[in-house]
C-alpha positions as CSV (number, residue, x, y, z in Angstrom):
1,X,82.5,115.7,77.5
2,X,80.2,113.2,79.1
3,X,81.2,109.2,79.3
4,X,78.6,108.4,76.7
5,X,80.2,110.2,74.3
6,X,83.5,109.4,74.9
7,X,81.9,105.6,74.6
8,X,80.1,106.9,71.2
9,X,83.4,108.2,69.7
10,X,85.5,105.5,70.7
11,X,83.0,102.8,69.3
12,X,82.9,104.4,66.1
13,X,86.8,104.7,66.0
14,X,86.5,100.9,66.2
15,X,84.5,100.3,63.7
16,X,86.5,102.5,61.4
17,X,89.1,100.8,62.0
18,X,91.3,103.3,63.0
19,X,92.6,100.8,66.1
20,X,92.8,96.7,64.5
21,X,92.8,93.6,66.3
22,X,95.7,93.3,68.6
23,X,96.8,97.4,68.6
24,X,97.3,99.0,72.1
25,X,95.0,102.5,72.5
26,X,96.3,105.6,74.1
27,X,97.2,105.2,77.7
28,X,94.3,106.8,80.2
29,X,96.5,109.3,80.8
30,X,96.2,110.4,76.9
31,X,92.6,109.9,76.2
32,X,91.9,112.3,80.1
33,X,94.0,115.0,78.1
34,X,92.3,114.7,75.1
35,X,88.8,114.2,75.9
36,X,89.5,116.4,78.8
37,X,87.9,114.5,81.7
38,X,89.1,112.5,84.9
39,X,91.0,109.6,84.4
40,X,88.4,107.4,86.3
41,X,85.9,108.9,83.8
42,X,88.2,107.5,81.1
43,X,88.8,103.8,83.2
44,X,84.9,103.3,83.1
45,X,84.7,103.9,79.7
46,X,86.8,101.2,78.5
47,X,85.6,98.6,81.1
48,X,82.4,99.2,79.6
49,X,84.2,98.4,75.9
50,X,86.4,95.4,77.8
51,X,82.3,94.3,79.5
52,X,81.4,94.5,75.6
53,X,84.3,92.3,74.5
54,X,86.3,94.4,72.6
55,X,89.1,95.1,74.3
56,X,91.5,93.5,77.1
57,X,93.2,95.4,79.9
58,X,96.5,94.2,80.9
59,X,97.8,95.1,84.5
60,X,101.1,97.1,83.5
61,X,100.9,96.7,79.7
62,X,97.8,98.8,78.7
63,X,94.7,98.0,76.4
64,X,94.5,96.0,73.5
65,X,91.9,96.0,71.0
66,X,90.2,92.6,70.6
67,X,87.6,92.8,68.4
68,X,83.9,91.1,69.1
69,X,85.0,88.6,72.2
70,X,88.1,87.9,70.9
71,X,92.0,88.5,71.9
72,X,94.6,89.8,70.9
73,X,97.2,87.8,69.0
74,X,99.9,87.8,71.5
75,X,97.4,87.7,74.8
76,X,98.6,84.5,76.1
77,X,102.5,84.3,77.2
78,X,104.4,81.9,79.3
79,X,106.7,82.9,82.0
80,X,109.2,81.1,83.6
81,X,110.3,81.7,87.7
82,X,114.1,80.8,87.8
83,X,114.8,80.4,91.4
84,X,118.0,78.1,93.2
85,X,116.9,76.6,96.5
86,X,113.5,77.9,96.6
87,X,112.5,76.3,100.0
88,X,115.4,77.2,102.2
89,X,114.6,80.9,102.4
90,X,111.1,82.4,102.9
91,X,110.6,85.6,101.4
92,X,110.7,83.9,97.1
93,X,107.6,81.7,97.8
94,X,105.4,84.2,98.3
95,X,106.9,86.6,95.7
96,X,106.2,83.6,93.4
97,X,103.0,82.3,94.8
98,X,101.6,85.9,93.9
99,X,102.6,85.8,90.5
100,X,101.2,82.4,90.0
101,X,98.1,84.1,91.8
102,X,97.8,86.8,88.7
103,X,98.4,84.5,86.1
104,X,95.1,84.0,85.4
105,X,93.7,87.5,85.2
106,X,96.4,88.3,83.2
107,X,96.3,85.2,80.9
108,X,99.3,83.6,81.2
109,X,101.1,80.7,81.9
110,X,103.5,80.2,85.0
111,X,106.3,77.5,84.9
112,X,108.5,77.0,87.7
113,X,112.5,76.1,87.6
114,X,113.2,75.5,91.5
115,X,116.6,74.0,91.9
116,X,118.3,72.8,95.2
117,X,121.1,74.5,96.1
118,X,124.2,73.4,97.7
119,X,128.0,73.1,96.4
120,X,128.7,69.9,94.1
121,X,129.0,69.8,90.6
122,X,125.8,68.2,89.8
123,X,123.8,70.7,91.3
124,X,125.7,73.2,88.8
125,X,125.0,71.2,85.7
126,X,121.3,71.4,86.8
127,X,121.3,75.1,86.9
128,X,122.4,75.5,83.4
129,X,120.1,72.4,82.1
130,X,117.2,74.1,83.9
131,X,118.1,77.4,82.2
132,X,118.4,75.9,78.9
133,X,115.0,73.7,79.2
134,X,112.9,77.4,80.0
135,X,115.0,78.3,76.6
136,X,113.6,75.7,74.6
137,X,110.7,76.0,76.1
138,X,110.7,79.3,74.1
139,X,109.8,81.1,77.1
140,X,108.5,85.0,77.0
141,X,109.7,86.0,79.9
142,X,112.4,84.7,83.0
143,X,111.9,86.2,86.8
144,X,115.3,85.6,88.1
145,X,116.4,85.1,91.5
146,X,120.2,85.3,90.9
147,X,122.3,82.2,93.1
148,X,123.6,83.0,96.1
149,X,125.7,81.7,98.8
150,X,127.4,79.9,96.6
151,X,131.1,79.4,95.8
152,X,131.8,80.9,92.3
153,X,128.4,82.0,92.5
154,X,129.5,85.0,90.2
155,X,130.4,83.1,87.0
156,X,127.2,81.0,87.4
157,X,124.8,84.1,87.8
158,X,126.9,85.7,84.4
159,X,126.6,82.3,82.4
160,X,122.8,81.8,83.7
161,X,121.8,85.4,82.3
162,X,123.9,85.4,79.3
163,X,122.0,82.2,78.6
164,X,118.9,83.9,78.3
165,X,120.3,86.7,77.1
166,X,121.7,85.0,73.9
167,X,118.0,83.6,73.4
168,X,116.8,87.1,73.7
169,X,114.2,86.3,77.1
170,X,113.8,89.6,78.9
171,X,114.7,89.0,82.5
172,X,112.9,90.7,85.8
173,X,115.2,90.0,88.4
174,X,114.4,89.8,91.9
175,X,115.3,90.6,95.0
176,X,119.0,90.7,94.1
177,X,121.5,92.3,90.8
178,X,123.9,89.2,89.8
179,X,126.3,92.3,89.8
180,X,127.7,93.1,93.0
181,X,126.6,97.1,93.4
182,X,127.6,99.6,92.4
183,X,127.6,97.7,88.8
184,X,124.8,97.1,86.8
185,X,123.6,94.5,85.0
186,X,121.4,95.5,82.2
187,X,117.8,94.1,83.3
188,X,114.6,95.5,85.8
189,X,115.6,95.0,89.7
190,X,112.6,94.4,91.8
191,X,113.0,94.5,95.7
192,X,112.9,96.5,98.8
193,X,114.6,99.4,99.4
194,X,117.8,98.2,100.6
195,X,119.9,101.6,101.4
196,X,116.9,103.1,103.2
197,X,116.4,99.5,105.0
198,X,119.6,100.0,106.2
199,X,119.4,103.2,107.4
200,X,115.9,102.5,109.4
201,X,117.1,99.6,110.9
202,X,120.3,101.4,112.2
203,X,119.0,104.7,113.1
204,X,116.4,102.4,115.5
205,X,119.9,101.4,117.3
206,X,120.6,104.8,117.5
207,X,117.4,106.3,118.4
208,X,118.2,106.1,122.4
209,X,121.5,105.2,122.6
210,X,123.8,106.9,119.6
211,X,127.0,104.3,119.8
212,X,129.1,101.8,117.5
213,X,126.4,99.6,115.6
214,X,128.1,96.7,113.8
215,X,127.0,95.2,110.8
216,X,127.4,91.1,109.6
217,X,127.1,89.0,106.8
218,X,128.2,85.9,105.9
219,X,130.6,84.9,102.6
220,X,129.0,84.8,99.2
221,X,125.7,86.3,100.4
222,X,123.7,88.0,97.9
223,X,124.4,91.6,96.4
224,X,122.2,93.2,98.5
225,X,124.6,93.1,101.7
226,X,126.5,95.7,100.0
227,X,123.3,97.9,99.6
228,X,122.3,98.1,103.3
229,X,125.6,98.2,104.6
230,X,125.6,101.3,102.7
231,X,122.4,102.4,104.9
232,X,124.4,101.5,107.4
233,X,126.7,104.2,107.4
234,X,124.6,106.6,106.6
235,X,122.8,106.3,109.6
236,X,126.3,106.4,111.9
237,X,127.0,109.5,110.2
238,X,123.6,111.2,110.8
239,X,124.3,110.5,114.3
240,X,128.0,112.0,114.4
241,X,129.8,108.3,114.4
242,X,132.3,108.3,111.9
243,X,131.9,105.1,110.2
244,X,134.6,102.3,110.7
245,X,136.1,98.7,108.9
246,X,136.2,97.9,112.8
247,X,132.3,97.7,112.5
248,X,131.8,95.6,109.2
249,X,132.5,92.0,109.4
250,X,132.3,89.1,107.0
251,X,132.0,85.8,109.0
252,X,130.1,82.8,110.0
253,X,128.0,83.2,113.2
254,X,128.3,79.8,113.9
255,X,131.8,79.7,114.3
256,X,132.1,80.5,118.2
257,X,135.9,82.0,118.0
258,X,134.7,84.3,115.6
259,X,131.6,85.1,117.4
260,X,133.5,85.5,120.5
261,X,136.0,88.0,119.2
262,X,133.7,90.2,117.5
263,X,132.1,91.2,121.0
264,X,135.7,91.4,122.6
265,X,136.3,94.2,119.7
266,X,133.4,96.0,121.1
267,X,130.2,94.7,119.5
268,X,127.0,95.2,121.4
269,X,124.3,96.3,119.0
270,X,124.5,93.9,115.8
271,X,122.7,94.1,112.4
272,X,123.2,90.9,110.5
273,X,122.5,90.7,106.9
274,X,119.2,88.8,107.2
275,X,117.1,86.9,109.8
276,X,118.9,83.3,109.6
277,X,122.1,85.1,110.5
278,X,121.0,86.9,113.0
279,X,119.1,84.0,114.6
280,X,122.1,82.1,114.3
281,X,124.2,84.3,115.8
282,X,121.5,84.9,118.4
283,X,122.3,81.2,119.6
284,X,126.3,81.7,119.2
285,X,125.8,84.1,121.7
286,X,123.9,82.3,124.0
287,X,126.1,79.4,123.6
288,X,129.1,81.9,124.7
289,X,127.1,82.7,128.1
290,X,125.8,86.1,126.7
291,X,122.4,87.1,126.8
292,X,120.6,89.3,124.2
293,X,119.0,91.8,124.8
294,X,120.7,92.4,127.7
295,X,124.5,92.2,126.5
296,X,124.3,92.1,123.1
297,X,121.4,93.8,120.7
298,X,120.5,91.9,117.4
299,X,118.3,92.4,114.4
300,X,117.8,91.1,111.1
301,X,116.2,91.7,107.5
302,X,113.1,89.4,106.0
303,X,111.1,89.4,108.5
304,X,110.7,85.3,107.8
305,X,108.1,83.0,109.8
306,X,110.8,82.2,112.4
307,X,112.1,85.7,113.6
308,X,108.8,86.0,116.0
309,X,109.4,82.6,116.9
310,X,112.9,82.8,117.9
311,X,114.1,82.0,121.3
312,X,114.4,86.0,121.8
313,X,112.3,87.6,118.9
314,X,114.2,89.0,116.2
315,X,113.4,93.2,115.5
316,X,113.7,92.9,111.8
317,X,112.8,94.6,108.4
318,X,109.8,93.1,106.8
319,X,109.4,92.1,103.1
320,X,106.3,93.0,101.4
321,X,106.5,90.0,99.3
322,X,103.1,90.1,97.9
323,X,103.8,93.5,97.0
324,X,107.2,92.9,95.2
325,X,106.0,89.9,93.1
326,X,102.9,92.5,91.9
327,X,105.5,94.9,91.2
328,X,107.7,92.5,89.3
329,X,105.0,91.4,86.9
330,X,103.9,95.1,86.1
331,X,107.7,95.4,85.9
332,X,107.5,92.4,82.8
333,X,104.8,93.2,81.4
334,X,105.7,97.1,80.4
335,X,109.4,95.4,79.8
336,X,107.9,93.2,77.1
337,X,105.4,96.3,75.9
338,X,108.2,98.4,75.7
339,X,111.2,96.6,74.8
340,X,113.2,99.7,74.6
341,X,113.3,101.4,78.2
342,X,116.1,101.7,80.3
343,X,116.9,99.0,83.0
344,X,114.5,100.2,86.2
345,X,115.2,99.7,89.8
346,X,111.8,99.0,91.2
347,X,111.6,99.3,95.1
348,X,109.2,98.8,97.3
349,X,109.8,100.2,101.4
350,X,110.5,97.6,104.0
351,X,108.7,98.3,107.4
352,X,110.2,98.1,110.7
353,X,109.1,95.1,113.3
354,X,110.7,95.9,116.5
355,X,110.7,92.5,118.7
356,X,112.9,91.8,121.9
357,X,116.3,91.3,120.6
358,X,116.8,95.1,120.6
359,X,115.3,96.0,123.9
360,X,116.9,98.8,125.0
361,X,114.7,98.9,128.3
362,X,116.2,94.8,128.9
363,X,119.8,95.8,127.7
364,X,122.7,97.3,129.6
């Protein structure tokens, strides 16, 4: 069947009435099957009905009948970015920035809930006023970046989403579960892949030099430590090293005792949990007399402005961030189209970046 008459047919379906104002059509996938043609034959077909005005296409959500230049009924939506201390890490602004950036083409409205973080009480009371002003806002939709590095950041992340919950806002988290793995919380999870991460970043330790690779992170970090430590381990035990507590450490690398007596235990090749702890610990080391690459090996995840910029450049795992805050609005918009599918881990892959601070030719 040729493009014109699949046009034909499907203009006189509309006039019929057979789809009304505001009904979704058949995925492309459907109408290929049934007219029996290429998909992109089908895709031209109904941006020559969206050029005519009569229907929309929504990135993730499908196409909506919209009858002569019109839209449909529930077109326009307002979405709300939930996100403690957005400012003192790097990778949320851009995962934000590009869903402000498709707002437009996908006709809706963006409002932003950044909140400082630190420890006092005040800042708490915030959290749950910002949370209940996106409520009565009567918000379509929350993207979630659950707190971290928080004391009792558990009970706030629980109250925060049972908040919305109770309001019935679908949530897209991101990044992060509230729900330290392997629990679940029920809502979509978009981020990289943090057990293959893991693995990558350890099996570049191992590549030349198969030994003990240690892995940091610091107190009350966010759920996704427990993810690529798990990457972690798998990589030892592709290499034949049996994995070890010895190797796992929860710390602060600014505290130079600590510091100090992790590479008396052994510790010469170091993944931290993300770039500011390995930078940080990058200068702990220094400040002990120890040079890295040379005696100690470091890397990071994030891949955040500074980790090039570092007194010795950080090898890290870059975030896609453009790609994950695309990802997280197809990830809304089919949540809200179809209320009724399972909770989805959405993952995009983290690339390597290989910098100084794991030189094997500078180190001993």
């Amino acid at each position: 069947m040729r493009s014109n008459d699949i046009l034909t047919e499907l203009l006189s379906q509309l006039e019929q009435g057979v789809w009304k104002t505001g009904d979704k059509l058949p995925a492309e996938r459907e109408l290929s099957e049934r007219y029996k043609v290429s998909r992109p034959t089908v895709s031209r077909v109904l941006s020559q009905l969206r050029d005519m005005g009569l229907i929309e296409r929504a990135v993730g959500s499908g196409t909506y009948v919209t009858g002569a230049g019109g839209k449909r009924k529930d077109a326009h939506r307002t979405f709300g970015l939930f996100v403690p201390g957005l400012g003192r890490g790097e990778i949320f602004e851009p995962i934000c920035n590009r869903i402000a950036e498709l707002s437009q083409e996908n006709d809706f409205s963006l409002i932003w809930g950044s909140i400082p973080s630190d420890r006092d009480a005040t800042t708490e009371d915030r959290l749950y006023q910002t949370a209940q002003s996106f409520i009565d806002r009567g918000m379509d939709g929350i993207f979630l970046q659950p707190v971290e590095r928080e004391q009792g950041l558990s009970n706030k992340n629980l109250r925060i989403a049972s908040m919305f919950e109770n309001a019935g806002i679908p949530m897209v988290l991101l990044d992060s579960d509230y729900l330290l793995y392997p629990e679940r919380s029920g809502h979509d999870l978009v981020g990289i892949d943090n057990i293959q991460a893991g693995l990558v970043l350890c099996g570049h330790f191992l590549e030349k030099r198969p030994r003990r690779v240690d892995f940091l992170w610091r107190p009350n970090t966010a759920g996704t430590y427990a993810l690529r430590l798990i990457g972690h381990r798998e990589a030892l035990q592709r290499a034949g090293i049996e994995p070890s507590r010895d190797y796992e450490h929860q710390g602060d690398p600014r505290d130079l005792d600590f510091v100090s007596a992790l590479v008396k235990a052994g510790a010469r090749d170091i993944i931290c949990v993300n770039d500011e702890t390995a930078v940080t610990l990058i200068i702990s080391l220094v400040n002990l007399g120890l040079r890295v690459p040379e005696d100690v090996r470091v890397a990071g995840f994030d891949d955040l402005k500074f980790a090039h910029l570092a007194q010795v450049p950080l090898t890290t795992m870059h975030q896609p961030c453009r790609e994950i805050g695309e990802v997280a609005l197809s990830a809304m918009l089919s949540r809200l189209a179809n209320p009724g599918l399972p909770p989805r881990n959405l993952t995009v892959v983290a690339g390597l970046q290989v910098r100084r601070s794991s030189s094997l030719e500078m180190s001993r």
